[in-house]
CHARMM-style PDB file with segment names, atoms N, HN, CA, C and O in Angstrom:
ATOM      1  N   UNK     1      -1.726  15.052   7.993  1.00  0.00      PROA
ATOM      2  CA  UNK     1      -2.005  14.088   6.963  1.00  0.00      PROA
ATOM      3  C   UNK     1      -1.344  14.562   5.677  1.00  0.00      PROA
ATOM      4  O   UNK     1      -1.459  15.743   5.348  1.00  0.00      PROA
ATOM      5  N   UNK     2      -0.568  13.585   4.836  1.00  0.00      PROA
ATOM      6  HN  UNK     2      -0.475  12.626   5.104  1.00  0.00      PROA
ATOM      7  CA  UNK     2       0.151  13.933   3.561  1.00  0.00      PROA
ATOM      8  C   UNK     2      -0.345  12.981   2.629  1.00  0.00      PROA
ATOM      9  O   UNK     2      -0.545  11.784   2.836  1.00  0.00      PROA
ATOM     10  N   UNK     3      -0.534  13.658   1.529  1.00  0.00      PROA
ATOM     11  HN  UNK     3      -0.371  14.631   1.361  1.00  0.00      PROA
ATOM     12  CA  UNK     3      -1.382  12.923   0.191  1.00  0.00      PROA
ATOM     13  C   UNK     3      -0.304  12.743  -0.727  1.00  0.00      PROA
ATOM     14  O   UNK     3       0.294  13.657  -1.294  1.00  0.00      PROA
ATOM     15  N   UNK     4      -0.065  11.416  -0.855  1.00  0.00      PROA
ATOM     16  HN  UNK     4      -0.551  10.674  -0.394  1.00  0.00      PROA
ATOM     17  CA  UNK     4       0.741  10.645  -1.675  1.00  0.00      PROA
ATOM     18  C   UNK     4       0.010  10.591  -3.341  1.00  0.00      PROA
ATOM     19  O   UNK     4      -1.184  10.683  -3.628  1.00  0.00      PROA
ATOM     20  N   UNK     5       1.172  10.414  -4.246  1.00  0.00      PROA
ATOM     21  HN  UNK     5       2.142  10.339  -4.014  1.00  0.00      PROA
ATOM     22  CA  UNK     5       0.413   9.634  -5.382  1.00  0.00      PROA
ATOM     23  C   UNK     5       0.563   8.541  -5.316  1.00  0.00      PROA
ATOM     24  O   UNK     5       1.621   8.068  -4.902  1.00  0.00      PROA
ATOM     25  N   UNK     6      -0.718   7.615  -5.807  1.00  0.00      PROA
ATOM     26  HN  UNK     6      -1.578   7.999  -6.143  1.00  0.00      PROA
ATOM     27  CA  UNK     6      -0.363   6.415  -5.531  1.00  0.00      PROA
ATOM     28  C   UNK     6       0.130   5.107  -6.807  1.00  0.00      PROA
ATOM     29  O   UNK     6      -0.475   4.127  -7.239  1.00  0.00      PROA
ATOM     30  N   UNK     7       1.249   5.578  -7.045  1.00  0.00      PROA
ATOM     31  HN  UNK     7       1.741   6.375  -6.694  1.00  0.00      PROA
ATOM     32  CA  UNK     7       2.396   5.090  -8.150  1.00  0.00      PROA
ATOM     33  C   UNK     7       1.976   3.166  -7.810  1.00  0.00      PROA
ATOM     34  O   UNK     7       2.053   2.705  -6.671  1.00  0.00      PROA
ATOM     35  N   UNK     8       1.547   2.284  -9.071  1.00  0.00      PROA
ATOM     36  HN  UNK     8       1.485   2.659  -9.997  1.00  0.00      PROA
ATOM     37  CA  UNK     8       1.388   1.299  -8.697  1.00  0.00      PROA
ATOM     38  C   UNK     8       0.049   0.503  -8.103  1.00  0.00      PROA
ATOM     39  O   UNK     8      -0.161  -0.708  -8.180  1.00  0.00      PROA
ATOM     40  N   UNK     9      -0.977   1.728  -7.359  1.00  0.00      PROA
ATOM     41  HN  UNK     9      -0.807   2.711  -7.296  1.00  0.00      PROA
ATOM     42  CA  UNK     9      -1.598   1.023  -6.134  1.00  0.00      PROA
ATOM     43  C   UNK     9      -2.747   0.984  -7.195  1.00  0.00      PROA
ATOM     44  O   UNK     9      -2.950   1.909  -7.982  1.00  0.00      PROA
ATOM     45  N   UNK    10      -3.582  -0.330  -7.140  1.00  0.00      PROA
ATOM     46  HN  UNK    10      -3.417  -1.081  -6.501  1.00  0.00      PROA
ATOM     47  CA  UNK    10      -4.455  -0.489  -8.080  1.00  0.00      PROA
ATOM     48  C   UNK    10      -5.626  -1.201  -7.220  1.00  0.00      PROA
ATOM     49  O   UNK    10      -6.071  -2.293  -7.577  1.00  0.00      PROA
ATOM     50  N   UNK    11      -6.055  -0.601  -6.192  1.00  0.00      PROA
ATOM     51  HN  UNK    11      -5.694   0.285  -5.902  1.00  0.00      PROA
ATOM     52  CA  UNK    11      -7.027  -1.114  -5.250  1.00  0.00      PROA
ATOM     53  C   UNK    11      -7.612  -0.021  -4.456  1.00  0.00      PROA
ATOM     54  O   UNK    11      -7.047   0.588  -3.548  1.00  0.00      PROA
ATOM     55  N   UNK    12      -9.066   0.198  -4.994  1.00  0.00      PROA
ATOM     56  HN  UNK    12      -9.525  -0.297  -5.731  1.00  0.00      PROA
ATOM     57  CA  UNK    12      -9.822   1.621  -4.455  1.00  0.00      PROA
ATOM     58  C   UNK    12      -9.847   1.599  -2.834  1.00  0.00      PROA
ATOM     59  O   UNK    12      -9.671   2.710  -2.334  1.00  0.00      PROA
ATOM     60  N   UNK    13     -10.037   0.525  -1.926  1.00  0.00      PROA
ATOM     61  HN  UNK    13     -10.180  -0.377  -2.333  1.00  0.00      PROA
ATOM     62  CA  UNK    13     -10.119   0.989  -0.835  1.00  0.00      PROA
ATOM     63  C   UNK    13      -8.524   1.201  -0.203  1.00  0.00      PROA
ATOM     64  O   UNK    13      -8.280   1.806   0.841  1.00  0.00      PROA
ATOM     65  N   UNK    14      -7.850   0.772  -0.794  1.00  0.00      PROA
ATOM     66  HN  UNK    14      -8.047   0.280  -1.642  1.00  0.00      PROA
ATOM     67  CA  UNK    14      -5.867   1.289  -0.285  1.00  0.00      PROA
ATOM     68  C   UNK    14      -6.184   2.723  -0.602  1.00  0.00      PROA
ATOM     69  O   UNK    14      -6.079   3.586   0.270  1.00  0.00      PROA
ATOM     70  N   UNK    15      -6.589   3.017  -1.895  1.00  0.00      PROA
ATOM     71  HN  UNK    15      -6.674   2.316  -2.603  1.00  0.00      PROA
ATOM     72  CA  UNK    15      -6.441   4.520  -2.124  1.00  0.00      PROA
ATOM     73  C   UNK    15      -6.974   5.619  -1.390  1.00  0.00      PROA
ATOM     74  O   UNK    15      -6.494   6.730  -1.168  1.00  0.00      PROA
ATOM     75  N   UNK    16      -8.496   4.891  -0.920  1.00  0.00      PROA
ATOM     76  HN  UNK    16      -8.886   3.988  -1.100  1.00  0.00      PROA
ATOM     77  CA  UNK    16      -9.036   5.450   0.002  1.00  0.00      PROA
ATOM     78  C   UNK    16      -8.481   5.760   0.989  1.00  0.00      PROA
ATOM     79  O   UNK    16      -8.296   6.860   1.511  1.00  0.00      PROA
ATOM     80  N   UNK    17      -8.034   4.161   1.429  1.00  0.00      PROA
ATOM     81  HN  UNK    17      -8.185   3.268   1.006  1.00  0.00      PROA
ATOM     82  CA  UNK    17      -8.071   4.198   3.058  1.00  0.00      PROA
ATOM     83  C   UNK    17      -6.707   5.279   3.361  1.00  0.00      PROA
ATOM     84  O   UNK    17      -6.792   5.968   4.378  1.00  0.00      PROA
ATOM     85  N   UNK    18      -5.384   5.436   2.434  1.00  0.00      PROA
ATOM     86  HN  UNK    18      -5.315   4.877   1.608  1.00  0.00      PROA
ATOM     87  CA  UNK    18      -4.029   6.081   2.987  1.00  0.00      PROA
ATOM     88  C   UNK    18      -4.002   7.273   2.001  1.00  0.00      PROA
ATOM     89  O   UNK    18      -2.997   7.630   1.386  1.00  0.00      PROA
ATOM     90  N   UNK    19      -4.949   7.718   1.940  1.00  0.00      PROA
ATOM     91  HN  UNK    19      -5.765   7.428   2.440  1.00  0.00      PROA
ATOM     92  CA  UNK    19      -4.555   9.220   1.675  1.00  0.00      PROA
ATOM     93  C   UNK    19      -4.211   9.220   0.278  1.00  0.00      PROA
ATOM     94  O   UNK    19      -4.040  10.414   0.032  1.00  0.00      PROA
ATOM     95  N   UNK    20      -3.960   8.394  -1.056  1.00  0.00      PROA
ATOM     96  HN  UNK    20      -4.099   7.424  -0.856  1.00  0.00      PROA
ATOM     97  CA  UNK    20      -3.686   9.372  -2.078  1.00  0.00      PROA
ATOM     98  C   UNK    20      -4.455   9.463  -3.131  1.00  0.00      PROA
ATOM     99  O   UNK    20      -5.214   8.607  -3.586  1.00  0.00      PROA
ATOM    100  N   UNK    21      -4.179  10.839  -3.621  1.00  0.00      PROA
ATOM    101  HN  UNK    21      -3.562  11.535  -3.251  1.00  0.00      PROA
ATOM    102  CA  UNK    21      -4.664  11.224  -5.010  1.00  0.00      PROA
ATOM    103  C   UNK    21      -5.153  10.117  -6.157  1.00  0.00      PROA
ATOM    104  O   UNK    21      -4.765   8.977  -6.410  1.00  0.00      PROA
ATOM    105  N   UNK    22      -5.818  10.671  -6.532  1.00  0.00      PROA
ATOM    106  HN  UNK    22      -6.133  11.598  -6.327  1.00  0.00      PROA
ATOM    107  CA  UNK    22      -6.496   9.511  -7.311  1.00  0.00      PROA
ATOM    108  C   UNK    22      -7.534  10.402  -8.397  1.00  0.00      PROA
ATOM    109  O   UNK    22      -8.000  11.390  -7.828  1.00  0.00      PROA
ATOM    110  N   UNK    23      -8.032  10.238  -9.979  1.00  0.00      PROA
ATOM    111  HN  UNK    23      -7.654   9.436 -10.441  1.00  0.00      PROA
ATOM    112  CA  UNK    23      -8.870  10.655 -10.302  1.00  0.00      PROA
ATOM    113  C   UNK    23      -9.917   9.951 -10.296  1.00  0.00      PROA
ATOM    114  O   UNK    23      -9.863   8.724 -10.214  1.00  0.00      PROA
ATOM    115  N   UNK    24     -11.504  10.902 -10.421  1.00  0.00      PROA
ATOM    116  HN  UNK    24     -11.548  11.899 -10.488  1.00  0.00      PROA
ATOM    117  CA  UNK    24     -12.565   9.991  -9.393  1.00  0.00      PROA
ATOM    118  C   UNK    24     -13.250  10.058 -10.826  1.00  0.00      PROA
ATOM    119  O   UNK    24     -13.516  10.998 -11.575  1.00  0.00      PROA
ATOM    120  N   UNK    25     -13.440   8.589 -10.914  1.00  0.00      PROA
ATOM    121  HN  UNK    25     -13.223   7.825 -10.306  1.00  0.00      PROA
ATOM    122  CA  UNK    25     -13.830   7.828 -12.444  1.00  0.00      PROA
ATOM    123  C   UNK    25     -15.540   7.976 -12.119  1.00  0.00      PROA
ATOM    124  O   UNK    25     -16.191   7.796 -13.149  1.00  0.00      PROA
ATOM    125  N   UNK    26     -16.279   8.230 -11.056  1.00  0.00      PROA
ATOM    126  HN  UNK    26     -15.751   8.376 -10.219  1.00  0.00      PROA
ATOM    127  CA  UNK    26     -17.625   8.265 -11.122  1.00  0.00      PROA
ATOM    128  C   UNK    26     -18.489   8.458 -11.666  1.00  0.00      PROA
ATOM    129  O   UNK    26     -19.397   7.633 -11.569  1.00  0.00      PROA
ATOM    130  N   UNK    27     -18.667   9.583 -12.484  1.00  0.00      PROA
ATOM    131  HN  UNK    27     -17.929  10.253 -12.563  1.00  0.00      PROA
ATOM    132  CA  UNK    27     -19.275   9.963 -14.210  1.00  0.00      PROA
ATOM    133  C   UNK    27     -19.175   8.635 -14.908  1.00  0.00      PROA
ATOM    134  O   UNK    27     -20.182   7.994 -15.210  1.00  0.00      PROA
ATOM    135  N   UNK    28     -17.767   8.169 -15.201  1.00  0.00      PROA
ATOM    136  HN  UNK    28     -16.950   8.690 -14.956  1.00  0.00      PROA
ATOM    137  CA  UNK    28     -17.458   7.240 -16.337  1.00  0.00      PROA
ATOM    138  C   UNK    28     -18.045   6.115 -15.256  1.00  0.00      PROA
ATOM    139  O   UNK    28     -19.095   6.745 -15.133  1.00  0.00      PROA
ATOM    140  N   UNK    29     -18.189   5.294 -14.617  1.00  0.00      PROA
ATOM    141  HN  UNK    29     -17.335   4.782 -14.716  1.00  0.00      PROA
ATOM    142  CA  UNK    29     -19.420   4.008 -13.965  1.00  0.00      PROA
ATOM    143  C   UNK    29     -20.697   4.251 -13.835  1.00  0.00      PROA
ATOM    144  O   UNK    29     -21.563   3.378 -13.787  1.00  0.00      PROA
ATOM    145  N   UNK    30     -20.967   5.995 -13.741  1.00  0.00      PROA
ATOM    146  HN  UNK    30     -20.263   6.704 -13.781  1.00  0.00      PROA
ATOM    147  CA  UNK    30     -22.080   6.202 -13.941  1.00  0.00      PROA
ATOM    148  C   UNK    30     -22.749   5.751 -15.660  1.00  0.00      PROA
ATOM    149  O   UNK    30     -23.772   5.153 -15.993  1.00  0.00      PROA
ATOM    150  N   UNK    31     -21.715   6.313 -16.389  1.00  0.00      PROA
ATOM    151  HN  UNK    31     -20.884   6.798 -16.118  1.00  0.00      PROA
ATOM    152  CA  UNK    31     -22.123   5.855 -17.655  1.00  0.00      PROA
ATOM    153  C   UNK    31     -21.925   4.596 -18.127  1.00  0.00      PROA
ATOM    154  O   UNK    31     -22.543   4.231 -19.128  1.00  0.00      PROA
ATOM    155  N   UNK    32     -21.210   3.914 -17.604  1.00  0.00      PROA
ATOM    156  HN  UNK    32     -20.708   4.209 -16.791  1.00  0.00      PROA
ATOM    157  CA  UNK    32     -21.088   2.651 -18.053  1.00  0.00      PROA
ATOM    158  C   UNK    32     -22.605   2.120 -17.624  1.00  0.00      PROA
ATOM    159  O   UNK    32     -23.498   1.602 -18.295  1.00  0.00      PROA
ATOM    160  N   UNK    33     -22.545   2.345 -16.725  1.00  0.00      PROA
ATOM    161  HN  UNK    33     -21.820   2.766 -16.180  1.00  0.00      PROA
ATOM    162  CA  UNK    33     -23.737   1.369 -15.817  1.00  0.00      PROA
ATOM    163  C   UNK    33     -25.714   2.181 -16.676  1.00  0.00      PROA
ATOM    164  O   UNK    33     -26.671   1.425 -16.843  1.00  0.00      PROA
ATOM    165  N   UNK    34     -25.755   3.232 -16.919  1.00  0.00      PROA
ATOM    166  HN  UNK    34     -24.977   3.846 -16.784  1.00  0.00      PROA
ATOM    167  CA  UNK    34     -26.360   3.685 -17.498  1.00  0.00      PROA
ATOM    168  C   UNK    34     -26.510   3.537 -19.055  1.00  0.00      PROA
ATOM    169  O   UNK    34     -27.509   3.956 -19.639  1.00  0.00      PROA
ATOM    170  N   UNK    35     -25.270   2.803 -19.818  1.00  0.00      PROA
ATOM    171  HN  UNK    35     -24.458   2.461 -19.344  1.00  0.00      PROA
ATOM    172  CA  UNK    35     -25.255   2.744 -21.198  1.00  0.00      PROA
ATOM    173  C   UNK    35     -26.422   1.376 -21.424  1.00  0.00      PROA
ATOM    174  O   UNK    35     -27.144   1.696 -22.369  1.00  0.00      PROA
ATOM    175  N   UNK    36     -26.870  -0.137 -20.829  1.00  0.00      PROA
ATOM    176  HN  UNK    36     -26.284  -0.398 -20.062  1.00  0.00      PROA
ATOM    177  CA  UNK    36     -27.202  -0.780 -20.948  1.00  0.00      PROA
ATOM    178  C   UNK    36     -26.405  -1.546 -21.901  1.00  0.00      PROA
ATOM    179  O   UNK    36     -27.132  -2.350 -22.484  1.00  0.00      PROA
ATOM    180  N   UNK    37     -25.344  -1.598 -22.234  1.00  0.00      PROA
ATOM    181  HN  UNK    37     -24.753  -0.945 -21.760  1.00  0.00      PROA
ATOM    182  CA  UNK    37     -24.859  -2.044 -23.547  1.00  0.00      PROA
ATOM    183  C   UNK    37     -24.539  -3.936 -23.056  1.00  0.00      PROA
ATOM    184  O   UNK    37     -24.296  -4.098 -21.860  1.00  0.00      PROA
ATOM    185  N   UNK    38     -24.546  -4.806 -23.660  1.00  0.00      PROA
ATOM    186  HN  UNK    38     -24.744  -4.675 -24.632  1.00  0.00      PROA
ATOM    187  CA  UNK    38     -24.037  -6.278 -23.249  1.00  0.00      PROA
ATOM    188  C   UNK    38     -23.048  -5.963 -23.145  1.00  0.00      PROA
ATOM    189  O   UNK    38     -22.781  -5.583 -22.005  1.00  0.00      PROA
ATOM    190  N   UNK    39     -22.246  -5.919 -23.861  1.00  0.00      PROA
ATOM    191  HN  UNK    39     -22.463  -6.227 -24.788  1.00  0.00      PROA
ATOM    192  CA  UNK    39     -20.928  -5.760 -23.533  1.00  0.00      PROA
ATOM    193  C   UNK    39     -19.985  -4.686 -23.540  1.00  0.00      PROA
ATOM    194  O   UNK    39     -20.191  -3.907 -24.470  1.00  0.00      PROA
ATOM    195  N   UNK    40     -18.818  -4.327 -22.657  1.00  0.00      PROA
ATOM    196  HN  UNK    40     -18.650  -4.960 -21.901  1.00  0.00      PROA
ATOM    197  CA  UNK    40     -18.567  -2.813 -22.976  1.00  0.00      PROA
ATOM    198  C   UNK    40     -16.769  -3.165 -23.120  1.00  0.00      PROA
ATOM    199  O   UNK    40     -16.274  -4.042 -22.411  1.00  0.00      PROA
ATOM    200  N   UNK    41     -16.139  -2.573 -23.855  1.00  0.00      PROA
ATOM    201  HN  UNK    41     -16.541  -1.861 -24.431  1.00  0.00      PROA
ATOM    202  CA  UNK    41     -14.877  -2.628 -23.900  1.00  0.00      PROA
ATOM    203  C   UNK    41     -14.081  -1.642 -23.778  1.00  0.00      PROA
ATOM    204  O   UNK    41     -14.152  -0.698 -24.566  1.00  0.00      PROA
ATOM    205  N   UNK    42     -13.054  -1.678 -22.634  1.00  0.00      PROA
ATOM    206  HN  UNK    42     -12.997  -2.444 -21.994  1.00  0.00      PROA
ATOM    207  CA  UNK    42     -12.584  -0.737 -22.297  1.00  0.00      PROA
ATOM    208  C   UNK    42     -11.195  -0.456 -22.298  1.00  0.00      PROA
ATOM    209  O   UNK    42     -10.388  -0.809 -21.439  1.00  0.00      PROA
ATOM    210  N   UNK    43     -10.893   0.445 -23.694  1.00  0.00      PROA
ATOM    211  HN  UNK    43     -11.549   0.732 -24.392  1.00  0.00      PROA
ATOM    212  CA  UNK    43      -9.455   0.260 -24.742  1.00  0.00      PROA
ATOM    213  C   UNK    43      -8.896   1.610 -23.892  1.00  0.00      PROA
ATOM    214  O   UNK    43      -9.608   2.594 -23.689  1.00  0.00      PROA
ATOM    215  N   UNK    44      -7.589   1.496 -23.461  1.00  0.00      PROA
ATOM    216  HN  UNK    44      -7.010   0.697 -23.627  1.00  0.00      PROA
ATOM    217  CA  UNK    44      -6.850   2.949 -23.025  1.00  0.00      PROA
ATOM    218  C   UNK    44      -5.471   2.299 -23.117  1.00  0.00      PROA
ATOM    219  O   UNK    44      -5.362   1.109 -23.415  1.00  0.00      PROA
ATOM    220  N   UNK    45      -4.622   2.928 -22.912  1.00  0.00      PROA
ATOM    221  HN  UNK    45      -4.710   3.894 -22.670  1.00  0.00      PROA
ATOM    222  CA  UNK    45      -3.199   2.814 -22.807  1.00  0.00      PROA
ATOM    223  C   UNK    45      -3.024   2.294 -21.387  1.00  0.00      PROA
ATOM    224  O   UNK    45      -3.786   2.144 -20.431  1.00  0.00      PROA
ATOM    225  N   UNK    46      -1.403   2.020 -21.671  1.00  0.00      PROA
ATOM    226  HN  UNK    46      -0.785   2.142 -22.447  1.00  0.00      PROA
ATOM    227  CA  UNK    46      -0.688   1.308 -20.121  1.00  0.00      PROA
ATOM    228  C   UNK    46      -0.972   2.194 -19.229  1.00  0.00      PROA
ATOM    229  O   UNK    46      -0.936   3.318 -19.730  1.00  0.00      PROA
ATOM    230  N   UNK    47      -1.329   2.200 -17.757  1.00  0.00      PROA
ATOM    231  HN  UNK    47      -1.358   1.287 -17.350  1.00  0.00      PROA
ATOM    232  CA  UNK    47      -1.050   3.046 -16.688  1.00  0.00      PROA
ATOM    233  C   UNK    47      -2.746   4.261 -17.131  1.00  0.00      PROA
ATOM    234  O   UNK    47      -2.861   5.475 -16.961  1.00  0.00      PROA
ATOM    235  N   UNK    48      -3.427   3.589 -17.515  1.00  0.00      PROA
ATOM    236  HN  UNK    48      -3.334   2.603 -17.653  1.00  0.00      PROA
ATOM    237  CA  UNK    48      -4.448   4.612 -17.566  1.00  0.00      PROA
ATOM    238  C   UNK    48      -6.080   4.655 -16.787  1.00  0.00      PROA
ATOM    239  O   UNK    48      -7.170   5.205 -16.950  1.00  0.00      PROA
ATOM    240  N   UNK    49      -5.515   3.840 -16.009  1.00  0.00      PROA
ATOM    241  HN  UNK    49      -4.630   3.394 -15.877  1.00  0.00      PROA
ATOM    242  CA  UNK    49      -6.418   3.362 -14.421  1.00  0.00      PROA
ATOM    243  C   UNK    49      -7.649   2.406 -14.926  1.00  0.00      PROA
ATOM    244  O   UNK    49      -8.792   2.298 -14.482  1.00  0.00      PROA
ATOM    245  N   UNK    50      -7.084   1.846 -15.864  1.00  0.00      PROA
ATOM    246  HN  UNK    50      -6.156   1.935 -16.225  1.00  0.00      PROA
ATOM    247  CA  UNK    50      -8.670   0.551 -15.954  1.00  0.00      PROA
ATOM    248  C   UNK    50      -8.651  -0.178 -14.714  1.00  0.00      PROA
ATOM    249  O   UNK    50      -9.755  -0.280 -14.178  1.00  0.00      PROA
ATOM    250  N   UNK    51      -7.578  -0.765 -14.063  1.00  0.00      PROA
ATOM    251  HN  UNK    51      -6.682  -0.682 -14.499  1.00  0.00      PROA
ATOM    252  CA  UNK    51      -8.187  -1.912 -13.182  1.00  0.00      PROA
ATOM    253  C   UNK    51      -8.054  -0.943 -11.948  1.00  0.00      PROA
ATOM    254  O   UNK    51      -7.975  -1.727 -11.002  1.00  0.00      PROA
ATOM    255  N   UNK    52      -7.993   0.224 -11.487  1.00  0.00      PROA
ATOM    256  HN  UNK    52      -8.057   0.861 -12.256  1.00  0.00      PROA
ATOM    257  CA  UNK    52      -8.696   0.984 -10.526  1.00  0.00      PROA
ATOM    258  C   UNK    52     -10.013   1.183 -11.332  1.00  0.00      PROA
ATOM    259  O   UNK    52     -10.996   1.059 -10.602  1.00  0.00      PROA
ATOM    260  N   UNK    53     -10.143   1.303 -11.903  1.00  0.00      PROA
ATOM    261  HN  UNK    53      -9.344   1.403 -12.496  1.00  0.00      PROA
ATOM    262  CA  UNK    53     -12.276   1.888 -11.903  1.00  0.00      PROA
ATOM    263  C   UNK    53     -12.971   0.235 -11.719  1.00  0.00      PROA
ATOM    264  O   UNK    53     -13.912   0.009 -10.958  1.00  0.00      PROA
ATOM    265  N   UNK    54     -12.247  -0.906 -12.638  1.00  0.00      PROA
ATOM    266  HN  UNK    54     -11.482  -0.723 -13.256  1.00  0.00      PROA
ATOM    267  CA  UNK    54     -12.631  -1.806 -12.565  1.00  0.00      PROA
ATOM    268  C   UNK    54     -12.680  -1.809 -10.355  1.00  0.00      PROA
ATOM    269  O   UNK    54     -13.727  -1.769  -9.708  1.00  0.00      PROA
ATOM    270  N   UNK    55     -11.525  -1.857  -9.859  1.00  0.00      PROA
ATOM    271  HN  UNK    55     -10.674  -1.890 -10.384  1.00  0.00      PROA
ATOM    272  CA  UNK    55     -11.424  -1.466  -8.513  1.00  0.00      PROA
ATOM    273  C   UNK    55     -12.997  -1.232  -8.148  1.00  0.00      PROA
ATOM    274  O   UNK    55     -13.738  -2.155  -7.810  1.00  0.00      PROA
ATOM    275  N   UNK    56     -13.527   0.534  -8.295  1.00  0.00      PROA
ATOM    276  HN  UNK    56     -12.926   1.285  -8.569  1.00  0.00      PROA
ATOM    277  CA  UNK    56     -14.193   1.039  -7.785  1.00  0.00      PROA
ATOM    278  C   UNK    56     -15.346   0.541  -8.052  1.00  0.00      PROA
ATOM    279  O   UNK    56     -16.340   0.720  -7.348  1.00  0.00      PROA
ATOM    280  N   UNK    57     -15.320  -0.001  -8.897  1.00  0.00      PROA
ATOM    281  HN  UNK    57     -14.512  -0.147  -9.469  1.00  0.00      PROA
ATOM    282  CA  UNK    57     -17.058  -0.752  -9.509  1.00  0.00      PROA
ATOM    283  C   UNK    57     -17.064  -1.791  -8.857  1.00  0.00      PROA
ATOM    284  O   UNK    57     -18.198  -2.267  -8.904  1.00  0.00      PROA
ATOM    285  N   UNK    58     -16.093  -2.670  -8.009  1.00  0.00      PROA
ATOM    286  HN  UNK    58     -15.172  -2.283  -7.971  1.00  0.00      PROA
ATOM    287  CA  UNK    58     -16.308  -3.832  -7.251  1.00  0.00      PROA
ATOM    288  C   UNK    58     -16.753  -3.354  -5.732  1.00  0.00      PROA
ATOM    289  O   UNK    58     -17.508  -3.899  -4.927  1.00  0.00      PROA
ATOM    290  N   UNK    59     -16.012  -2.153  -5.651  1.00  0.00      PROA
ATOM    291  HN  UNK    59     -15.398  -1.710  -6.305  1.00  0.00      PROA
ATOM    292  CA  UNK    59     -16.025  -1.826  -4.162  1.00  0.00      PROA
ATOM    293  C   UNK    59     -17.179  -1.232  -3.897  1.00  0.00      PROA
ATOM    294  O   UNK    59     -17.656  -1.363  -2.770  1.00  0.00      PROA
ATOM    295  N   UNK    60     -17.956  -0.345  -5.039  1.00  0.00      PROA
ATOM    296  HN  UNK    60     -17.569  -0.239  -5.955  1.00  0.00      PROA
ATOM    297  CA  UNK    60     -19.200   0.408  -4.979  1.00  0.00      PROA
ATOM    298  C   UNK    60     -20.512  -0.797  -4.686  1.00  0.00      PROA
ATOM    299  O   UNK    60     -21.369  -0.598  -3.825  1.00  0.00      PROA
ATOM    300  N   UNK    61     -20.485  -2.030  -5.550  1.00  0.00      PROA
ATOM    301  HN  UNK    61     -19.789  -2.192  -6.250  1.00  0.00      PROA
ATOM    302  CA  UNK    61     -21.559  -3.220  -5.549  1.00  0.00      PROA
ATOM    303  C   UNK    61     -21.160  -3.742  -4.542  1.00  0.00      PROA
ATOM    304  O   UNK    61     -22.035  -3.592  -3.689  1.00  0.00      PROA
ATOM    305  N   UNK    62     -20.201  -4.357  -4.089  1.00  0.00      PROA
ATOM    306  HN  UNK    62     -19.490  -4.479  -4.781  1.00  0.00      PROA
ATOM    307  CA  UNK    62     -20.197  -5.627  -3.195  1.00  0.00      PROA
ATOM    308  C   UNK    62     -19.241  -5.348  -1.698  1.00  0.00      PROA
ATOM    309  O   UNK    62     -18.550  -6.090  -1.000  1.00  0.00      PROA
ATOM    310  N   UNK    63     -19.627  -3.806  -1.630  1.00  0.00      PROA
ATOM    311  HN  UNK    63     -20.188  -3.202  -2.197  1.00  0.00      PROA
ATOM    312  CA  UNK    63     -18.989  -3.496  -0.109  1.00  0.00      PROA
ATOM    313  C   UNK    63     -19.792  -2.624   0.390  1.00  0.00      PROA
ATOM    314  OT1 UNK    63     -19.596  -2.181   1.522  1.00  0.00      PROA
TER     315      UNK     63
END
């Protein structure tokens, strides 16, 4: 088995399912989900994995 980076791939169970590297945002959904806040906004730069955590927060509730 060889662990790729996954340049592009913006879908937690691809990342899962083929092997690559990935940093594991779990703390940060833990805190989101623990802040109670209405609304939360989530400011980072290009390429700085928002719509993977967004990803993992879909895949954690509704799979």
């Amino acid at each position: 088995m060889k662990w790729q980076m996954p340049i592009g791939v913006d879908n937690f169970f691809d990342i899962r399912s083929k092997y690559y590297y990935f940093v594991d945002k779990t703390d940060f959904i833990r805190q989101l989900i623990d802040g109670h806040s209405a609304v939360t906004l989530i400011t980072r730069p290009r390429r700085f994995g928002k719509t993977l955590t967004l990803s993992m927060l879909e895949y954690f509730f509704f799979h």
